[in-house]
C-alpha positions in Angstrom: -7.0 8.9 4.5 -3.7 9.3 6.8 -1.4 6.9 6.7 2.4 7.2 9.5 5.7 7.0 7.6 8.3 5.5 9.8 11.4 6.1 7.8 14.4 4.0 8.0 14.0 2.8 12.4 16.7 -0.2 11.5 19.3 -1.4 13.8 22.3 -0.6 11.8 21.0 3.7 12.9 20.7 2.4 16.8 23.2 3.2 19.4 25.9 0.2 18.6 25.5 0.3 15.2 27.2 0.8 12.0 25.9 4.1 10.9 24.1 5.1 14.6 22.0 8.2 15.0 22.7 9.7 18.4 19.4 9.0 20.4 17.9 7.2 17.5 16.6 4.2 19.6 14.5 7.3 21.4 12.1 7.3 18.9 11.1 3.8 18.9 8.8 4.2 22.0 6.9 7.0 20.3 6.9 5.6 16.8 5.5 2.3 18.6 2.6 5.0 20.4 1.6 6.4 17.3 0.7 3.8 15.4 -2.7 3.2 17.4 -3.3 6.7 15.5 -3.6 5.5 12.5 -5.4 3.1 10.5 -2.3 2.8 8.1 1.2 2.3 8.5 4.7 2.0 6.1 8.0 1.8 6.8 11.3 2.4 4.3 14.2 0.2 4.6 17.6 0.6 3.4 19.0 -2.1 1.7 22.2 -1.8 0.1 24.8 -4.2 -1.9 27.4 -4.6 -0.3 29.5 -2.8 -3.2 27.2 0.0 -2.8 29.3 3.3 -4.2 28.4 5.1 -1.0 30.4 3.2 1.0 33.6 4.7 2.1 35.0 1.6 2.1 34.6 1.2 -1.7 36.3 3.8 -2.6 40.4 3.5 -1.6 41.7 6.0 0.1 38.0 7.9 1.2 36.9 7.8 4.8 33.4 8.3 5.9 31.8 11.7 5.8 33.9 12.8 2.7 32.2 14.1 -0.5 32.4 12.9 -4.1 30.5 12.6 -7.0 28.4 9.5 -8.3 27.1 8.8 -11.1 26.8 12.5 -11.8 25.2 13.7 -8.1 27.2 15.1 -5.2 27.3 12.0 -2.3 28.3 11.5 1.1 30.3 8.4 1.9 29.2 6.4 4.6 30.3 3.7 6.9 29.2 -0.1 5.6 25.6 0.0 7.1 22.2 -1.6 6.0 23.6 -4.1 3.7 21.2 -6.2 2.5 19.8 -9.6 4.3 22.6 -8.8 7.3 21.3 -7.9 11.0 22.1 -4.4 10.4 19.6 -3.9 7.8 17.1 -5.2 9.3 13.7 -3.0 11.1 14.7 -2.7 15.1 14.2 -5.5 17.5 12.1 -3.2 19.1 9.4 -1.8 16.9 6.1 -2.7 17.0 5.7 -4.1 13.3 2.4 -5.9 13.5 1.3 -3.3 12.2 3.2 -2.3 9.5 1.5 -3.0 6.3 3.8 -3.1 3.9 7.9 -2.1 3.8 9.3 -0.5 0.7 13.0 -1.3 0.3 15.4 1.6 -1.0 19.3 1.7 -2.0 19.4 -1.5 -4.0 21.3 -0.3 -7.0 25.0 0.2 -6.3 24.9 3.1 -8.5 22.5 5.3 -6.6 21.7 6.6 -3.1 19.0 6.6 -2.2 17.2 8.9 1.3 13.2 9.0 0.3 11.4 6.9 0.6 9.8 7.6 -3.0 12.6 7.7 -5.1 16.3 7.6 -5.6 18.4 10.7 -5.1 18.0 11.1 -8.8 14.6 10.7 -9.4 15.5 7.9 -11.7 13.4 5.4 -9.9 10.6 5.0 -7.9 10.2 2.6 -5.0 6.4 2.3 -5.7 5.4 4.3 -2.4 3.6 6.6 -4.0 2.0 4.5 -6.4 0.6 2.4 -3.1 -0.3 5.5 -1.1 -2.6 6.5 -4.2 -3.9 3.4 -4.6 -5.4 3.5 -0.7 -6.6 6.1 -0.8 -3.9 8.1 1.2 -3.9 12.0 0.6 -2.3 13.0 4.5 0.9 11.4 5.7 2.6 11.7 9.0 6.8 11.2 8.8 9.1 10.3 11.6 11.8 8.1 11.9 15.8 8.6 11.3 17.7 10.3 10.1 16.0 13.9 10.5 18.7 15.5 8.3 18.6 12.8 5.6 16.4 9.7 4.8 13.5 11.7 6.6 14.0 15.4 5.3 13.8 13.7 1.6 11.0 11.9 2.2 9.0 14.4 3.5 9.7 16.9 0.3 9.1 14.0 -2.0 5.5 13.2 -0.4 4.6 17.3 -0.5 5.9 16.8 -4.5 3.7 14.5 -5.1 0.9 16.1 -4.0 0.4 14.5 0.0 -0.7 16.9 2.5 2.7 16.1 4.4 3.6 17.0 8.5 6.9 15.8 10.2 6.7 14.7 14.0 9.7 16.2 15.2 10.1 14.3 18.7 10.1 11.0 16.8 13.0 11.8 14.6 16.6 11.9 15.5 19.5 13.6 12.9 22.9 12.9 11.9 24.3 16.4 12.4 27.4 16.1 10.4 27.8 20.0 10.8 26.1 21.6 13.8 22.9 23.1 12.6 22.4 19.9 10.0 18.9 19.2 12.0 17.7 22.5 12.8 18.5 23.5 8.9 16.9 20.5 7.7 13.8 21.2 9.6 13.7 25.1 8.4 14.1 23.6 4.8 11.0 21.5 5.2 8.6 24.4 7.0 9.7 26.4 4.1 8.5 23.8 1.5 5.1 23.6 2.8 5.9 20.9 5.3 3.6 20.9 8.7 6.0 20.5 11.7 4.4 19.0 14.6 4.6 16.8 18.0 3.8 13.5 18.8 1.3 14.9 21.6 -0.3 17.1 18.9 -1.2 13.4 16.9 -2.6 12.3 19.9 -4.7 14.8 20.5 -6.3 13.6 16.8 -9.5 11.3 16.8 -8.2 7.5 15.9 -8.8 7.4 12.2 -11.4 5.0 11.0 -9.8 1.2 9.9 -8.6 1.3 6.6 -10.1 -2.4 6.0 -13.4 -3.4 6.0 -15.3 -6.0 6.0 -18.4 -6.2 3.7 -19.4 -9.5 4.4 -18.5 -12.3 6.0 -19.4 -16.3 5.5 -18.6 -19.8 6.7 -15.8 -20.7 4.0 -15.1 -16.9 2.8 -15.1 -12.9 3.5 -14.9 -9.6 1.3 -12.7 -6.7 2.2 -12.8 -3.7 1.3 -8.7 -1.7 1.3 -8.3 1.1 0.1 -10.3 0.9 -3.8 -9.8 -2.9 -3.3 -12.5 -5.1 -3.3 -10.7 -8.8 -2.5 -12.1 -12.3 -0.9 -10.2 -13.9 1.6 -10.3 -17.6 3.0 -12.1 -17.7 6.6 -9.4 -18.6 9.4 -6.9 -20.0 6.3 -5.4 -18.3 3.4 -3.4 -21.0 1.6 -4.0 -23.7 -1.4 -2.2 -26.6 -1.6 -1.7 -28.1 -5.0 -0.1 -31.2 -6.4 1.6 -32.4 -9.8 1.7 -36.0 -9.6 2.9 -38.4 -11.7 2.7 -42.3 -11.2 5.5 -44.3 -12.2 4.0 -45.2 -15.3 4.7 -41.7 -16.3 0.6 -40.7 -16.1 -0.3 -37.9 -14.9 -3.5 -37.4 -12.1 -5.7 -34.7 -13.1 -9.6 -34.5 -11.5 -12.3 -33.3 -13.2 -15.0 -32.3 -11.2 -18.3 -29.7 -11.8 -17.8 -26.2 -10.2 -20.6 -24.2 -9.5 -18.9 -20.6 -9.7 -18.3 -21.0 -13.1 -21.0 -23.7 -13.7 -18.8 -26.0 -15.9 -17.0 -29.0 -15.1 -13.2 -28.3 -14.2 -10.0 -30.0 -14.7 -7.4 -29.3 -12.6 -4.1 -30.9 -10.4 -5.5 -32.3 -7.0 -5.7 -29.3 -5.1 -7.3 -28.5 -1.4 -7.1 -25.9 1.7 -4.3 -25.6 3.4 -6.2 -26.4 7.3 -9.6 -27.0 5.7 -10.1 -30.0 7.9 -9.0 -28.2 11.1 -10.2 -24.5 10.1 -7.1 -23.4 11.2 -3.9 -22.5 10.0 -1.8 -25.7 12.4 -1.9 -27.6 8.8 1.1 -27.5 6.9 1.6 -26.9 3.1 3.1 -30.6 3.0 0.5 -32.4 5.1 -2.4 -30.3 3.1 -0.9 -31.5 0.1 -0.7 -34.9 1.5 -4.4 -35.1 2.6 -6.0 -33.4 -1.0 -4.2 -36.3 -2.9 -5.3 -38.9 -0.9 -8.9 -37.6 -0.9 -9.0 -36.7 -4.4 -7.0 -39.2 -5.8 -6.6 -42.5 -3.9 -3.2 -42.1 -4.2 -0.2 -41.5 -1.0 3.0 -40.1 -2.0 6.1 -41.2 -0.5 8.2 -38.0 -1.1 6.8 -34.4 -1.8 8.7 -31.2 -3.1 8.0 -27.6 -3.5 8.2 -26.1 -6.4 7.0 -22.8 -6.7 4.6 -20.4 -4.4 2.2 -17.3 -5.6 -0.8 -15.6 -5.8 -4.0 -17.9 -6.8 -5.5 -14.4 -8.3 -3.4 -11.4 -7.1 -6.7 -8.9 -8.1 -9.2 -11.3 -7.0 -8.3 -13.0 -3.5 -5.7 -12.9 -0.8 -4.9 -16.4 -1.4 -1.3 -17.5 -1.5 -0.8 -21.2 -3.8 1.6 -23.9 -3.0 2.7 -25.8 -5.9 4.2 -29.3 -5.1 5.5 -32.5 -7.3 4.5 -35.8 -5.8 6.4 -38.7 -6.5 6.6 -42.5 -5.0 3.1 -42.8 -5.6 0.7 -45.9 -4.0 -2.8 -46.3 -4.9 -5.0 -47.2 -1.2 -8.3 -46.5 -2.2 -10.7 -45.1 -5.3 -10.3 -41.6 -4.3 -12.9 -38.8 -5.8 -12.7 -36.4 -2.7 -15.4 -35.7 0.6 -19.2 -35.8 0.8 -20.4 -34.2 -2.6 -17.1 -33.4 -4.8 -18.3 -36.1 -7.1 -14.4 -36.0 -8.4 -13.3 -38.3 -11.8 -9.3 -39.0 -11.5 -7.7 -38.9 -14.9 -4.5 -40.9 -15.6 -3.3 -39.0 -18.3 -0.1 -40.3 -19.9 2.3 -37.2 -19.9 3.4 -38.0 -23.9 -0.6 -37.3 -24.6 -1.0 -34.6 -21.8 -1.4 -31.8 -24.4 -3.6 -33.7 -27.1 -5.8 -34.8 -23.8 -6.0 -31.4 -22.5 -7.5 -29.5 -26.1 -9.9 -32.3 -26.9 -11.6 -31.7 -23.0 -11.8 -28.3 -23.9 -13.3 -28.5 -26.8 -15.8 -30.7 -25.4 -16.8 -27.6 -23.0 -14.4 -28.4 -20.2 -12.9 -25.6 -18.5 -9.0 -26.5 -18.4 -7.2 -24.5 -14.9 -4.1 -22.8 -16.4 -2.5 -24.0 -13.4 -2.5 -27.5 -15.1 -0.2 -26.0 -17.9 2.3 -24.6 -14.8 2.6 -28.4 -13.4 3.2 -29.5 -17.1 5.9 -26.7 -17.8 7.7 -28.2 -14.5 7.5 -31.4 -15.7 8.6 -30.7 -19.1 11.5 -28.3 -18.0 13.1 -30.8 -15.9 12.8 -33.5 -18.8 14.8 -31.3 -21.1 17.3 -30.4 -18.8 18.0 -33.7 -18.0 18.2 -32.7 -13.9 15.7 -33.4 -10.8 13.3 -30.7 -10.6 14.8 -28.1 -7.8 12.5 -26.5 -5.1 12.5 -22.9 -6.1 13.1 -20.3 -3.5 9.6 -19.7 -1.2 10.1 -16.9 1.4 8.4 -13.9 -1.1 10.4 -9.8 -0.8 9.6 -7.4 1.4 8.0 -4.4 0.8 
């Protein structure tokens, strides 16, 4: 499998920016062209503290371009650039990054520089790009991107270390050139270590490469994909689970119990539903899902709703993505027990007895959803602390 490296294309290495590469915008076009080449594509990302100790600034009395020692490794100071969550750090406006499929973040730690894309310049850390590579499959990899004489030069030698049949397209990269002959030195350095120079025209003279995911089958509610070694089921049209702690105001919390034929046992779990199962689309929100499933399941409509927490359902298993959300205000409209055959029980469990409740329905042969005990640990946390249960932060890393 071949998957295209673009290496640091970010807006603080533009023309106008803090750190700019002389023509870098010039490889944006091509970098955009090439990735119709290949069934997989990564990009790097600087993002640095802003008391990063290769900043100039950080250090009174050094300018940019000067050279010291940190942490034990020779370092070029640089201008502020790339700092993390700023405008500057951020991929350029104008690449194409639907699709990019994942971006591995480098330079966090203060203490370290860091050019590849694999690891610091100390080898002291990786960034997982490798790892990820390996794990799809990868054993060819195309690099371009900026800086030709730094970030791209050290990623390249990295992916040869690690074992990746490894070419650089040279018209997609732009260099610093601190001295002269920085590029054309660079470029030497990486022939020399077994790197295959090439050109943009020479990729796209190569036959497309096959997708890189597959689908094995596909149903009315769910699909299986094959990427990479990974076998993994994904919702049909939606992706996301809504599900709801909800406590009345007689401190009892709902829990349904209903039979589940995947693991042929009855259940219990938190009200829960699709997010856009009604619609088959993804115009739902998380909220309004949340709204619907505890109405349905339930009987019961909450007047406020907060998001606590959001992750994987089953991060080996299924693409799914869980939304985790306390209910409170609580009215009781109707008898509840969900849509056509859910056959759902609603349990009022008082939370004092929650635990108690909980071990006898297992040892009775129920099958108790550890996503039960999550809702409980929220409820219980907030109790000792004394404070209203925050809404904890729900936009997930990149990379």
């Amino acid at each position: 499998m071949k998957a295209l490296l673009l290496v640091d294309i970010q807006n603080d290495f533009l023309p106008g920016g803090a750190l700019a590469v002389p023509e870098g915008d010039r490889v944006i076009p091509v970098a955009n062209k090439l990735q119709g080449r290949f069934s997989l594509v990564v990009a790097t990302q600087d993002w640095h503290p802003a008391n990063h100790g290769s900043f100039a600034a950080n250090h009174p009395g050094k300018k940019p371009f000067e050279q010291i020692e940190l942490n034990g490794l020779p370092q070029t100071l640089w201008p502020v650039h790339c700092v993390q969550q700023t405008k500057g750090a951020e991929l350029a406006s104008g690449l194409d990054s639907g699709r990019i499929a994942r971006v591995f973040r480098k330079g966090a730690d203060p203490g370290l520089d860091s050019y590849s894309g694999f690891f610091d310049n100390g080898h002291r850390l990786a960034t997982g790009l490798g790892e990820w590579l390996k794990s799809n499959e990868v054993t060819e990899v195309y690099v371009c991107g900026l800086a030709t004489d730094y970030c791209v030069k050290f990623t390249a030698l990295d992916a040869l270390r690690l074992g990746f049949k490894t070419h650089l397209i040279l018209d997609a990269c732009r260099g610093v050139n601190l001295r002269p002959d920085d590029i054309s030195r660079a470029v030497d350095e990486m022939a020399q270590a077994g790197v295959s120079v090439t050109q943009s025209g020479e990729v796209f003279k190569n036959p497309v490469t096959p997708p890189l995911r597959t689908t094995l089958f596909a149903g009315k509610f769910l699909s299986l994909v094959r990427e990479g070694h990974w076998e993994y089921a994904e919702r049909v049209k939606v992706n996301g689970a809504a599900i709801i702690v909800a406590v009345t105001e007689e401190e009892k919390l709902l829990l349904v119990e209903q039979y589940r034929i995947p693991v042929h046992a009855r259940t219990i779990e938190m009200p829960a539903g699709i997010i856009g199962d009604e619609c088959g689309t993804t115009a739902e929100s998380n909220a309004e899902a949340a709204r619907r499933e505890l109405l349905e399941e339930t009987g019961y409509i909450a007047e406020h709703l907060e998001e606590l927490t959001r992750g994987a359902s089953s991060s080996g298993l299924a693409s799914e993505i869980v939304v985790l959300f306390r209910a409170t205000g609580l009215r009781r409209v109707s008898n509840g027990g969900g849509v056509e055959h859910e056959e759902i029980t609603v349990h009022e469990v008082p939370l004092g007895e929650a635990h108690d409740w909980l071990a006898a329905k297992s040892r009775a042969g129920l099958l108790i959803d550890p996503k039960v005990y999550a809702g409980l640990y929220f409820l219980e946390s907030s109790r000792i602390s004394g404070v209203a249960l925050q809404p904890m932060p729900t936009s997930p890393p990149a990379g």
